[in-house]
N, C-alpha and C positions, 0 to 999 in steps of 0.2 A: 504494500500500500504506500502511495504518497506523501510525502511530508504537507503536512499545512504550511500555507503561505504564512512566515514570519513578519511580526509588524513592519521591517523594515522593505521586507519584500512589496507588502502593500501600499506604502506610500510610495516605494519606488515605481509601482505600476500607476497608483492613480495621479502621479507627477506625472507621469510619460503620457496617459491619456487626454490630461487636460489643461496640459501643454504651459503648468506652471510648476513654481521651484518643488524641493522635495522638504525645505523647511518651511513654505506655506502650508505646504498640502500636511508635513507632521504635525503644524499649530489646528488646522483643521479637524483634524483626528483628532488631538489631545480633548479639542472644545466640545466636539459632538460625545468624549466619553464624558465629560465633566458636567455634560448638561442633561448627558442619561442617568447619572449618580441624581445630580438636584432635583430632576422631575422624580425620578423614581423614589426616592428618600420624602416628598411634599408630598406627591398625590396620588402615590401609589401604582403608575404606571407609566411609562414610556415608549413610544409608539415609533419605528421607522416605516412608514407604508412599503411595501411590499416585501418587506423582509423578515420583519417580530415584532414584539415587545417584551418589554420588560416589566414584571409583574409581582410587588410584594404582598405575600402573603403568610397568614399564622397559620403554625401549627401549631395544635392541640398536644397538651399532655399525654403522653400515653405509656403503656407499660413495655417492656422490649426483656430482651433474652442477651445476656453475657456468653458469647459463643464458644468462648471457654471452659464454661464452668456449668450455663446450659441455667443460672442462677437470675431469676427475674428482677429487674432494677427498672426504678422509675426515670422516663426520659421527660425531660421538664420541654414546656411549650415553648416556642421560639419563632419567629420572624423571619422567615427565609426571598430569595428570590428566584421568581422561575422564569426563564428565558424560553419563549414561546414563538415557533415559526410559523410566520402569517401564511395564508393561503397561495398566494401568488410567488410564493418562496418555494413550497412545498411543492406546485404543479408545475414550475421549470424541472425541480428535480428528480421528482416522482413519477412524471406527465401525468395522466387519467386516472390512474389506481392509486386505491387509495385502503388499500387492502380488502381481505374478505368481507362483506356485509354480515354482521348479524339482527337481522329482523325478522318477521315471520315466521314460515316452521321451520328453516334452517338456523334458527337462532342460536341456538345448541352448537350445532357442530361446526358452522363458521365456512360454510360451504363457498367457495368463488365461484361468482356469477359473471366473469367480464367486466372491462370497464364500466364505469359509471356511464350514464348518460347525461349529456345538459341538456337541460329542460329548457 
C-alpha cells in the first residue's frame, strides 16, 4: 500500500496547482486547521462541503473489561471528536455502492442487490 501524502507533500502540490508560493499556501493550511479547532471547540461542528466535518460529541459512562485480567472497570464519560466523510467525498471514492442494503426481508442477512439507484 501507498504512503499518505505528507503535509509537506500537500502544500507542495496545492502551491504547484494554484500557481502561488508554498509559504502562502503553508499559512493557508495552518488557518483553515486553526479555524476547524475554533469552530469545532464553539459550536460543535465544522463543515468542508464536499469532503467532512468535524463533529464533537459525548460519551456516556460506561462499564468496559481490562483485557488483561478480563477484570470490569468503570470508563468515565468524555468529549470526543468524530471526523465524518461527507457524501460527495464518499461517491468519488466509493462510486455507487455503498455497500449491502439491509431492509426488508433480507435484513438479516445483508444480501447485495446492485448498485443503488438515483431516484
Amino acid at each position: 500500500m501507498a504512503q499518505p501524502l505528507s503535509k509537506s507533500k500537500i502544500i507542495a502540490h496545492m502551491a504547484e496547482k494554484l500557481s502561488i508560493s508554498k509559504k502562502t499556501t503553508a499559512l493557508l493550511f495552518d488557518e483553515l486547521l486553526k479555524l476547524a479547532v475554533r469552530e469545532t471547540k464553539g459550536t460543535g461542528k465544522f463543515v468542508i462541503p464536499g469532503l467532512g466535518r468535524a463533529v464533537k460529541a459525548h460519551r456516556k459512562a460506561r462499564m468496559g473489561r481490562n483485557p488483561a485480567t478480563g477484570e470490569a472497570i468503570n470508563i468515565k464519560a468524555k468529549t470526543v471528536v468524530r471526523l465524518r466523510a461527507g457524501k460527495a467525498f464518499k461517491d468519488a471514492i466509493l462510486g455507487d455502492w455503498h455497500g449491502p442494503r439491509l431492509s426488508g426481508k433480507n435484513k438479516l442477512r445483508g444480501d447485495y442487490h446492485g448498485p443503488r439507484k438515483n431516484k
